[in-house]
SEBA-37224 format. One line per 4 residues: for each residue x, y, z of N, C-alpha, C. Coordinates in steps of 0.001 Angstrom, whole numbers. Each point is the difference from the previous one (the first is absolute). Layout:
N
X/Y/Z/X/Y/Z/X/Y/Z; ...
END
This chain:
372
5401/6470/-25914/1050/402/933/808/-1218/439; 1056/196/328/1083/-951/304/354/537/2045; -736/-1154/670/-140/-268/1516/981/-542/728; 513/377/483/877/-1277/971/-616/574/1723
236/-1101/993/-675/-335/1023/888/-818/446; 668/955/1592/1455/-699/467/-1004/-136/1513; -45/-1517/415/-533/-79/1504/1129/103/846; 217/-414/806/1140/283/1285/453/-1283/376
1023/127/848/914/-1340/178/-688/-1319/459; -1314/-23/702/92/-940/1483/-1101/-552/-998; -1130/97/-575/-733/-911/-317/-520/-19/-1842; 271/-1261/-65/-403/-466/-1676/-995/466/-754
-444/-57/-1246/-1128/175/-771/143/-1253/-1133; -1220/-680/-41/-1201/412/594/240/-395/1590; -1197/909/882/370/-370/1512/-653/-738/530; 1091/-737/326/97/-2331/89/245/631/1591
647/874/380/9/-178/1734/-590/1682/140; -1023/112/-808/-1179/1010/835/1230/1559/-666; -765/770/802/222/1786/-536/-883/377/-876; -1167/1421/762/-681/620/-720/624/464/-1019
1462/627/-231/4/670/-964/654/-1019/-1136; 346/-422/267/505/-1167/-769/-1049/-606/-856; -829/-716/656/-1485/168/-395/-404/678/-1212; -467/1353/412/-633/956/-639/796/517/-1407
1369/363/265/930/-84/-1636/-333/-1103/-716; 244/-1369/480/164/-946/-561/-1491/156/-1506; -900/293/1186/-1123/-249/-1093/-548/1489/-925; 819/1126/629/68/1381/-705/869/-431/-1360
594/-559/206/1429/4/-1328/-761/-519/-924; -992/-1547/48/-342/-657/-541/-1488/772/-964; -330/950/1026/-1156/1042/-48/471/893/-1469; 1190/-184/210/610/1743/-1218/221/-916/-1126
535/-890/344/74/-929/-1381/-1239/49/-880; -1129/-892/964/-1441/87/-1012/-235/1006/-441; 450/1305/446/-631/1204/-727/1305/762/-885; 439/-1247/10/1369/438/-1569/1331/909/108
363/-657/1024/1000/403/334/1413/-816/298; 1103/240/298/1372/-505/273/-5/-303/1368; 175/-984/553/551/-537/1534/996/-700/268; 840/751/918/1549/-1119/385/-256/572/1935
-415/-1554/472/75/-39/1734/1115/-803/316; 989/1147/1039/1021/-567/151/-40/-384/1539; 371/-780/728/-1091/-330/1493/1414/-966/492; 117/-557/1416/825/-915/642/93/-1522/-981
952/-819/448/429/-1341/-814/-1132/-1045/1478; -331/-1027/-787/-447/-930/1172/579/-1301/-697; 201/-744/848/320/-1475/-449/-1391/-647/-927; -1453/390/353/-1369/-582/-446/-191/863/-1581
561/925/-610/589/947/-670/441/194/-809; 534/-342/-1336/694/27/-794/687/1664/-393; 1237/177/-299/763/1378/-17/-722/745/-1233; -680/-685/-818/-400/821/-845/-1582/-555/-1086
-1047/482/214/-875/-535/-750/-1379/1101/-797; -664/-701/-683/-1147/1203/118/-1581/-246/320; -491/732/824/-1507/-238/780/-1046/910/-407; -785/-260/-848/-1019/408/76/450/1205/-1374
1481/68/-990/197/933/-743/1154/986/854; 230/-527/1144/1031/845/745/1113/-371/236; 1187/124/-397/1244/-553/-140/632/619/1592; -38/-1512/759/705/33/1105/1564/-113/254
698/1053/600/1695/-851/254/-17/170/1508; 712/-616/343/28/158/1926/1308/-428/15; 841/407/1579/896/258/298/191/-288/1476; 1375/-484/247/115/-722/1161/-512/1363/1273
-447/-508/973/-899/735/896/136/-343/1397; -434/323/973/135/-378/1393/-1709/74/628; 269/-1099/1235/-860/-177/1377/-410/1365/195; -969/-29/417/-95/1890/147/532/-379/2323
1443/1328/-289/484/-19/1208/-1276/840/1142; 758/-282/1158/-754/634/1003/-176/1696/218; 1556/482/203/624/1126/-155/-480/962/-1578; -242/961/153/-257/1121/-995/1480/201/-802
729/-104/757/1293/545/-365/882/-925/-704; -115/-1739/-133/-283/-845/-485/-435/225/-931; -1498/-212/-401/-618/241/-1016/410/1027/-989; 683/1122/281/377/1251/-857/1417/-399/-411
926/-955/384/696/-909/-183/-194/-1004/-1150; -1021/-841/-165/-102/-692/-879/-589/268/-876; -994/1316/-218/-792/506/-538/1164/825/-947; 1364/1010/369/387/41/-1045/1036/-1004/-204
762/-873/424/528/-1124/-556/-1061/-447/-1694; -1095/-209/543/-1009/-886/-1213/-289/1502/-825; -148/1136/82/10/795/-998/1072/393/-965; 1147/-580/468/1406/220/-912/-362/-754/-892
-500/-1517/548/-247/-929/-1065/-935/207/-1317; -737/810/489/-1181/419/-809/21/1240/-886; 638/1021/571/879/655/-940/457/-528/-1140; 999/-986/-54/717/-575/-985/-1479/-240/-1121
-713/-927/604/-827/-648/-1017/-962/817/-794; 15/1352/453/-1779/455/-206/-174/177/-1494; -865/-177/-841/-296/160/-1349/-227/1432/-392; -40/445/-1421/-545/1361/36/-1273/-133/335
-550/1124/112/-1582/62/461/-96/1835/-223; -999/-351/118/-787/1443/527/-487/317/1379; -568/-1032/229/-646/-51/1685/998/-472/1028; 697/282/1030/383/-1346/635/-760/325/1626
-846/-741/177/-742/-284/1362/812/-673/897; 579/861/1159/1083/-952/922/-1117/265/933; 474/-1178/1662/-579/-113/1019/1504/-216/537; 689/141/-320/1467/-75/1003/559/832/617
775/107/826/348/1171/631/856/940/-852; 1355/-931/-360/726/1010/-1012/-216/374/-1087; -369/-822/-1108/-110/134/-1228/-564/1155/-286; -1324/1101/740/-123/900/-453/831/1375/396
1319/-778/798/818/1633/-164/1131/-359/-525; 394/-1310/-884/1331/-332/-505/-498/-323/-1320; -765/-486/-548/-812/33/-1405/300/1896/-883; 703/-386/-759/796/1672/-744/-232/-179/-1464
-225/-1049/-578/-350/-687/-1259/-1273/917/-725; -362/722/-499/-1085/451/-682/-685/-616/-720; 1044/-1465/-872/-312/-777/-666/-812/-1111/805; 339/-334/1302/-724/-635/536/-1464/268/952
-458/1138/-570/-1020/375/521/-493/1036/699; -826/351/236/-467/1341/678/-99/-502/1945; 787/-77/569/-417/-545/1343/-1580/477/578; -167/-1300/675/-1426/375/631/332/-1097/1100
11/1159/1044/93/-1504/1268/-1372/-8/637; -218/-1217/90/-1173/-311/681/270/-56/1614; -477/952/582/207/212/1600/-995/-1044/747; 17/-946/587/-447/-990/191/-230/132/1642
388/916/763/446/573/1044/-247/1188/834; 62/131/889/301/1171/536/1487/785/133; 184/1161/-1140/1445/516/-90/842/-450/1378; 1335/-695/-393/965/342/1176/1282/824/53
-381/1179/-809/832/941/-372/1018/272/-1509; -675/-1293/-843/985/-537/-891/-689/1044/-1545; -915/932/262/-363/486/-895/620/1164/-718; 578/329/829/1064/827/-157/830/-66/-821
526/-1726/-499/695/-358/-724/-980/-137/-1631; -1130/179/-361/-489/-384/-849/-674/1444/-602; 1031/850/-381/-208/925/-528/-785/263/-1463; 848/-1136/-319/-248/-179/-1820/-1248/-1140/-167
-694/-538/1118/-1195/-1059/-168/-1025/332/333; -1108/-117/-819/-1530/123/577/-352/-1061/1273; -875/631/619/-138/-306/1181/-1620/-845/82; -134/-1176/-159/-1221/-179/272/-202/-1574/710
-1129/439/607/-584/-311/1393/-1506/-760/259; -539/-764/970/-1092/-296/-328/-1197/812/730; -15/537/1100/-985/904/681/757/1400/-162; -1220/513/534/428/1546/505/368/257/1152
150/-1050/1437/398/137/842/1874/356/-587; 259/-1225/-897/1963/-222/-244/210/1190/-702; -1338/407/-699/863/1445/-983/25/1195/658; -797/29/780/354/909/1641/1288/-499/655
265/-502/323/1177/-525/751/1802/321/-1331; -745/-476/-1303/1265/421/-462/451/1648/-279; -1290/498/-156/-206/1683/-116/663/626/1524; -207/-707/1226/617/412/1212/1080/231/-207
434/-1375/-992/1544/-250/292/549/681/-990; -378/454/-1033/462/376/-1206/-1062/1120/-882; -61/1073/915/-884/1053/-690/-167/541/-1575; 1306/141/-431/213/198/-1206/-213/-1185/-1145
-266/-1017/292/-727/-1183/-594/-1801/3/-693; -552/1086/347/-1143/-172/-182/-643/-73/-1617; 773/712/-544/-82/-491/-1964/345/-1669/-318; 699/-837/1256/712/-885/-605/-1119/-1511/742
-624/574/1258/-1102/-803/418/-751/-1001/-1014; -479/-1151/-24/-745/-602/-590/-772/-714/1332; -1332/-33/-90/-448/-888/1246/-1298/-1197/-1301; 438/-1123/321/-531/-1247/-1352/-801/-1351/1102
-736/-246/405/35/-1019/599/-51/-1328/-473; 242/-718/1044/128/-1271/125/-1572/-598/-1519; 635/-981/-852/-702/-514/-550/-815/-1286/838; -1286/-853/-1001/143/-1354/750/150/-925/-1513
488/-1311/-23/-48/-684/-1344/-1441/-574/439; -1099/-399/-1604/-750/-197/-236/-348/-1338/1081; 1036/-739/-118/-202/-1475/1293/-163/320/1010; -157/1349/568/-703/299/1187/-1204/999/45
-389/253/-1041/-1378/421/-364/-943/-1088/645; -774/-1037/549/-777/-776/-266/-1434/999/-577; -561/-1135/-602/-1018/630/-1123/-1490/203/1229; 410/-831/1341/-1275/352/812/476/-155/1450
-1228/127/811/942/296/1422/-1169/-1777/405; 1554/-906/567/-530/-772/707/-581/-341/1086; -1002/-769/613/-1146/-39/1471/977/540/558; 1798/-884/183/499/-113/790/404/-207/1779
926/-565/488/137/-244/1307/-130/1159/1196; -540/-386/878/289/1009/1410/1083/-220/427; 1282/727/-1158/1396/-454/446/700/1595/319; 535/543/201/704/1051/936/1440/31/-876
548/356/-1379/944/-1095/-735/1067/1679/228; 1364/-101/194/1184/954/-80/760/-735/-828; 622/745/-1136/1049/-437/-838/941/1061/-176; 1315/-529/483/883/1315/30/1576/-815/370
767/687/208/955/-606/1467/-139/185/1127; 237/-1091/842/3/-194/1277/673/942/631; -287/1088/-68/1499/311/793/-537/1751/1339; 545/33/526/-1170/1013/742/-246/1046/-30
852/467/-1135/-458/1549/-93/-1291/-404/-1108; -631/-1203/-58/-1173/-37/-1089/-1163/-249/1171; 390/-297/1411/-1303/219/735/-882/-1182/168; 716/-1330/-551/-854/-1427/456/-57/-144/1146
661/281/1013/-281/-373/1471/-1563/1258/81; -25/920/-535/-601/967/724/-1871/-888/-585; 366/-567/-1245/-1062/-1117/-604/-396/-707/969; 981/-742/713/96/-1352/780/-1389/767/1306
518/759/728/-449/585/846/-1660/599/298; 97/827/-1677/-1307/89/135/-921/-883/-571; 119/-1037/-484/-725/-1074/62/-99/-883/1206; 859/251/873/138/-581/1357/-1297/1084/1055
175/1087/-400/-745/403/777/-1504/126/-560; -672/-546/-1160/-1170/-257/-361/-1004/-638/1059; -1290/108/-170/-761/-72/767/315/-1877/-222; -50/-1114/766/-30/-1004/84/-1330/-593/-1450
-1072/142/248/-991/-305/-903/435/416/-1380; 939/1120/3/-39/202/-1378/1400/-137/-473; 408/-273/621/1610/-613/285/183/-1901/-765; -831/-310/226/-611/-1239/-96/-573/-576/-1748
-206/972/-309/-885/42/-1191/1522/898/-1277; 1007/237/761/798/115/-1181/1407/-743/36; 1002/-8/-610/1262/54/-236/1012/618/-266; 1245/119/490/1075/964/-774/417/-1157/-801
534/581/-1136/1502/-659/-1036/947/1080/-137; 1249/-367/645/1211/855/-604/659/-537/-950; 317/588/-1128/770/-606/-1141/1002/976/-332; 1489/-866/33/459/1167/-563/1977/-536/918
1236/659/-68/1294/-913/342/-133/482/1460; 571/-305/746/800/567/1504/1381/-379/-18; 950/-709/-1363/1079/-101/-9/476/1455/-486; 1118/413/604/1349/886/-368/-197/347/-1521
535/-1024/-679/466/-129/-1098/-968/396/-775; -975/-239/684/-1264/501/-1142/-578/1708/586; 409/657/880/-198/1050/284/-1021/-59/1440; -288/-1415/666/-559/-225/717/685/848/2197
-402/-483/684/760/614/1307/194/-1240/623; 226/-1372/-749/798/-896/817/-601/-1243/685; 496/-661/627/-576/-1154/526/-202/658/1244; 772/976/766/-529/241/1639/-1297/1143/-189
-447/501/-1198/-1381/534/-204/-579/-650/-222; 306/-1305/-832/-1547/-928/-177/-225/-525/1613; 1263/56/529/-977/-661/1739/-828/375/477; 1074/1464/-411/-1063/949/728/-1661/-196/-162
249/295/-1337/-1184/62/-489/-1265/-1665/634; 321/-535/-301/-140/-1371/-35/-607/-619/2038; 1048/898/642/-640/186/1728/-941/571/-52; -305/1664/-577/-1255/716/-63/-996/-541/-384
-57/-1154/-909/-1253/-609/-999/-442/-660/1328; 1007/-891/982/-274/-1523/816/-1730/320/301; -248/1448/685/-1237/-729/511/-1394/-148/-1551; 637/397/-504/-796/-440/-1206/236/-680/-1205
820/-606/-138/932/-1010/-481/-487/-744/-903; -1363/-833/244/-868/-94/-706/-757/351/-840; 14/1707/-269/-752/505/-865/1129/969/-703; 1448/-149/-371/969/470/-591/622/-1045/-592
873/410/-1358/494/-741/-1022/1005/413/-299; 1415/-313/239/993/650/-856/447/-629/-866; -281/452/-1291/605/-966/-1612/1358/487/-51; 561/312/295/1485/871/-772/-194/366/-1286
700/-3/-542/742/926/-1204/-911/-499/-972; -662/277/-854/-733/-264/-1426/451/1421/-895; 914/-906/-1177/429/1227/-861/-1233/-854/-1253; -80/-1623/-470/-1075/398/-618/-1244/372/-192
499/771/-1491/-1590/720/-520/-1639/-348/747; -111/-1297/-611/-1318/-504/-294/-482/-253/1370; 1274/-564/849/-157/90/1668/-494/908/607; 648/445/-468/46/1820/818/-1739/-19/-174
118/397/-1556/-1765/177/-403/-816/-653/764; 84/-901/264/-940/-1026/665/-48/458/1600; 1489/151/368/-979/470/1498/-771/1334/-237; 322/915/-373/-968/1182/-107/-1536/-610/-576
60/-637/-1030/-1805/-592/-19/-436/-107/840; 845/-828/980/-1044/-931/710/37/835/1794; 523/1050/-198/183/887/1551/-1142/1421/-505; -1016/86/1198/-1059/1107/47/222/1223/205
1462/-284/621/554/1573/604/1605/-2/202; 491/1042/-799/1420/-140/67/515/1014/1066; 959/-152/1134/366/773/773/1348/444/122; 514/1235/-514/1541/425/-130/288/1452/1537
435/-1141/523/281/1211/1188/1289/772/159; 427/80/-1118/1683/738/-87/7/1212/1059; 1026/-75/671/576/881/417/912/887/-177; 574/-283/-1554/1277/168/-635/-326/1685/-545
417/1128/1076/-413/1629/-524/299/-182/-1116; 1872/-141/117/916/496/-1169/459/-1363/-1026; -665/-1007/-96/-24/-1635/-703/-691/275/-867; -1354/331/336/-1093/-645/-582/-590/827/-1106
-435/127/-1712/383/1119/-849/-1155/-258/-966; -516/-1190/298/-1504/-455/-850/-1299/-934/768; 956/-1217/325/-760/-656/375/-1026/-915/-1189; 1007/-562/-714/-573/-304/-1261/-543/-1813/288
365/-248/1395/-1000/-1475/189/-1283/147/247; 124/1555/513/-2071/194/436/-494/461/-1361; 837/109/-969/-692/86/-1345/-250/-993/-814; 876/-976/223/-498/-1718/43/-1216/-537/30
-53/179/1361/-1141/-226/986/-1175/720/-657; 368/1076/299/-1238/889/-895/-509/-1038/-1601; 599/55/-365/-240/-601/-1100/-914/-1652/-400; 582/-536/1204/-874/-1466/165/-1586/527/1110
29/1004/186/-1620/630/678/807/-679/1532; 1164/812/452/-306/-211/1457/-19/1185/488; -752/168/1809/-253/1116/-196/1501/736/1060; 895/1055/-488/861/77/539/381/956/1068
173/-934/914/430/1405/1547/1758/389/-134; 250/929/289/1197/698/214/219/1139/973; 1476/-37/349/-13/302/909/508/1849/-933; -46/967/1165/-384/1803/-872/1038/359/-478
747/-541/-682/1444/499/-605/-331/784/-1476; 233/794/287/-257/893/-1946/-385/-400/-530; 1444/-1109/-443/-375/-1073/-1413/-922/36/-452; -691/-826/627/-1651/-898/61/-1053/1290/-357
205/1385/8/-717/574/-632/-999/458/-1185; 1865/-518/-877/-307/-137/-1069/-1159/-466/-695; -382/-1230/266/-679/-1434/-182/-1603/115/498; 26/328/1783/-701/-601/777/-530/1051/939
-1215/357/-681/-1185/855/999/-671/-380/1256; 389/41/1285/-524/-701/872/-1772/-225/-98; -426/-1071/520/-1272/485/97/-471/-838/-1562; 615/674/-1022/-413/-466/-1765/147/-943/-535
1623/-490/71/501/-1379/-774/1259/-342/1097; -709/174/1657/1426/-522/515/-549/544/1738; 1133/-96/397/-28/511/1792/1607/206/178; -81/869/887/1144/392/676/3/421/1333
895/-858/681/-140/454/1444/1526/501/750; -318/738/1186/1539/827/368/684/-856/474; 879/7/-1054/1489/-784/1299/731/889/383; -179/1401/-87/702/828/1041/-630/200/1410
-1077/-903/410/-1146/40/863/1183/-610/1134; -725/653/1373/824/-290/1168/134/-1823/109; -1078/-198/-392/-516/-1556/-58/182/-661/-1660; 780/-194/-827/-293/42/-1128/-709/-1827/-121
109/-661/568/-494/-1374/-290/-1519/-60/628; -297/1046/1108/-1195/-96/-47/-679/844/-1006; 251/1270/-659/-654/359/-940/-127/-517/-1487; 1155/-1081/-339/-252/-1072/-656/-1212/-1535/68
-166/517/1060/-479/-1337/966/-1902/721/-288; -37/1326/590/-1132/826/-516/-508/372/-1383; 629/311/-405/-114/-714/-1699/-675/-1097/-511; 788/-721/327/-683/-1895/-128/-1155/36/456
-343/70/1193/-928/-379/445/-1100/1010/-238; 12/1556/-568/-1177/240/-436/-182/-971/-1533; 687/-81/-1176/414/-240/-1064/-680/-1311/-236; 654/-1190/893/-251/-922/-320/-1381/-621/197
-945/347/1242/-1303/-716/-503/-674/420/-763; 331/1177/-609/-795/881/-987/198/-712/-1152; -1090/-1315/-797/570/-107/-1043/-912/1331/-1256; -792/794/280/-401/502/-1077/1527/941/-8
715/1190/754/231/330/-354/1355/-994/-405; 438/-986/657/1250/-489/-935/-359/-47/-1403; -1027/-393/-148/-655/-199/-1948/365/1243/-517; -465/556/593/365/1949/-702/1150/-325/-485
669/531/1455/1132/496/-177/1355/-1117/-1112; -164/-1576/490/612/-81/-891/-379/-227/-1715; -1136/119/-71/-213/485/-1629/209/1012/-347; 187/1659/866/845/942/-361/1381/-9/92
406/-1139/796/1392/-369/-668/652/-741/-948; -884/-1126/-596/238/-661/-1236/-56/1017/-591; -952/1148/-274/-303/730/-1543/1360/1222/478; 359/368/1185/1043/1151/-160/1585/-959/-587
109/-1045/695/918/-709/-1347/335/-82/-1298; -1450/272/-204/258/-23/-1885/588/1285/-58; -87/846/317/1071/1531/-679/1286/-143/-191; 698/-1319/391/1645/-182/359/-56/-1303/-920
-692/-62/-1363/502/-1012/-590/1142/175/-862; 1211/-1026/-480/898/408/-382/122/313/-1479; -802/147/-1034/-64/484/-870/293/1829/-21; -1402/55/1083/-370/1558/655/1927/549/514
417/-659/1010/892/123/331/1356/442/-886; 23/-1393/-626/1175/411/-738/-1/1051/-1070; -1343/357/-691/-240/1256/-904/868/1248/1011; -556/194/1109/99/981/1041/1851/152/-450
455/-667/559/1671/-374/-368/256/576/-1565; -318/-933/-561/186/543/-1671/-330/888/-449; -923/567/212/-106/1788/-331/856/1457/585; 928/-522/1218/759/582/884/1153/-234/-690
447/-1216/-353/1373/-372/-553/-271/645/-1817; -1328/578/-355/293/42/-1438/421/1897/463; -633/345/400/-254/1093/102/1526/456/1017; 629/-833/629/1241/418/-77/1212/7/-856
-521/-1033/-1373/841/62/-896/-303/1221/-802; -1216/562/-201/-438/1345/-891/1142/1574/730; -11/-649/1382/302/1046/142/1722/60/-43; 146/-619/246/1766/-612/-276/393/652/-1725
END
């Protein structure tokens, strides 16, 4: 089959300044290749970048792109500005996998592919426009949400999840640190202050015996909530100041990998209802044997059996930082059950390897050409 794979305006491939999904294509494309196939990823221009090369068997072109703006309305602005551009270029294909806003309702080309937009999101009404594109998604929370929005869609549903590449398999789960580790953006509908807090309110003795690490931007530009949230953030830590870490931004790989080794327990307290659509860093995590708390958003369903290979506590709770805070502190002196639980989360990782994954994809895209 002949693939193309259009990312969206604001961030590069491979992703040099971070993006799950950016990410996850990057190493899907490379995925279809090994198993004998055609790839053209067409993604933003970066100065670190060259306009045109090939990775891994995947023939990259990229195209001048923008800062990702503040404003929505902005963004749908530059988003089709950079799809005109992309229009022009697209190759024939059979497949074409967009993540952009327009391309799957201005894409008319037959020659260029069967549209399949990857909904990366929670619908914001734009489905409407994507009559002629398969619809696929990574949970069943988003394919509920697009079925809300778009009833007559339900033949066109695909729900595929999130892969992981093999470099985050580790082959065993390390002693590792009594570290408390969040990797995400800073920003507050992801719920680090609500982190900050309930580690603040830990029992002193056992307060003592761990650490937070936040990793991850609080700049704008990177999708972060700014320098007057990191204060924020950053006042809430003071009386514990000492036992918190903020790294910023780590987009590399091997980095990345490394803090998840070496952290015992990964904590994602999103608050994000209508944001948040996988949660594919606690599958990370999962993967290096940490054991992962989250906060009760759908998503995380998918993945993560409370109690089995994970915890979940209410942040719709009147108190949500103390029932985060209650969590921890049954959780953490328990090391038998941390052993459990996160060795039932190393082994529920392996089901999302990207071989597994990308088959999932390729049997959907063949079987829409049969039927074509």
């Amino acid at each position: 089959m002949r693939i193309t794979i259009v990312q969206g305006p604001f961030l590069p491939v491979p992703a040099i300044l971070g993006g799950a999904v950016e990410k996850v294509w990057h190493s899907l494309g490379q995925e279809f290749v090994h198993q004998g196939h055609e790839v053209t990823h067409l993604s933003r221009a970066h100065p670190q970048l060259p306009p045109q090369e090939i990775i891994g068997g995947v023939r990259h072109e990229r195209f001048s792109g923008f800062a990702s703006p503040s404003s929505f309305g902005r963004r749908l602005l530059c988003d089709f500005w950079y799809t005109l551009q992309v229009l022009r270029r697209l190759p024939p294909a059979d497949i074409l996998v967009t993540n952009t806003f327009w391309l799957p309702a201005l894409s008319r080309s037959r020659s260029k592919g069967i549209p399949y937009a990857h909904v990366a999101r929670y619908p914001k009404g734009q489905l409407k426009l994507y009559r002629r594109a398969i619809l696929q998604t990574v949970s069943a929370p988003i394919r509920d949400a697009i079925l809300a929005e778009e009833p007559r869609a339900t033949e066109r549903v695909r729900v595929i999840p999130y892969p992981l590449a093999d470099r985050y398999l580790l082959p065993e789960i390390s002693p590792a640190d009594n570290t408390l580790l969040y990797v995400g953006r800073v920003h507050p509908e992801k719920g680090v202050r609500l982190l900050i807090e309930a580690f603040a309110q830990l029992p002193v003795e056992l307060r003592a015996q761990w650490r937070v690490k936040i990793v991850g931007p609080w700049e704008t530009a990177y999708g972060g909530g700014g320098e007057n949230h990191l204060a924020e953030l950053k006042a809430a830590a003071a009386p514990v100041a000492d036992r918190i870490e903020f790294v910023g931004r780590v987009f590399d790989e091997a980095k990345l990998i490394e803090h998840y080794r070496t952290a015992r327990v990964f904590v994602y307290p999103s608050l994000a209802e209508k944001g948040e659509t996988f949660g594919l860093a606690a599958l990370e995590a999962m993967a290096a044997g940490c054991l992962p708390v989250v906060s009760s958003l759908a998503c995380f369903q998918d993945f993560i059996t409370p109690g089995e290979n994970g915890l979940v506590f209410n942040h719709r709770a009147p108190s949500p930082s103390e029932a985060l805070s209650q969590t921890l502190s049954r959780i953490l002196p328990d090391q038998a059950s941390t052993a459990r639980i996160r060795q039932a989360a190393w082994t529920t990782a392996r089901s999302y390897t990207l071989p597994r994954i990308a088959g999932l994809f390729l049997d959907d895209f063949a079987s829409l050409l049969q039927s074509r």
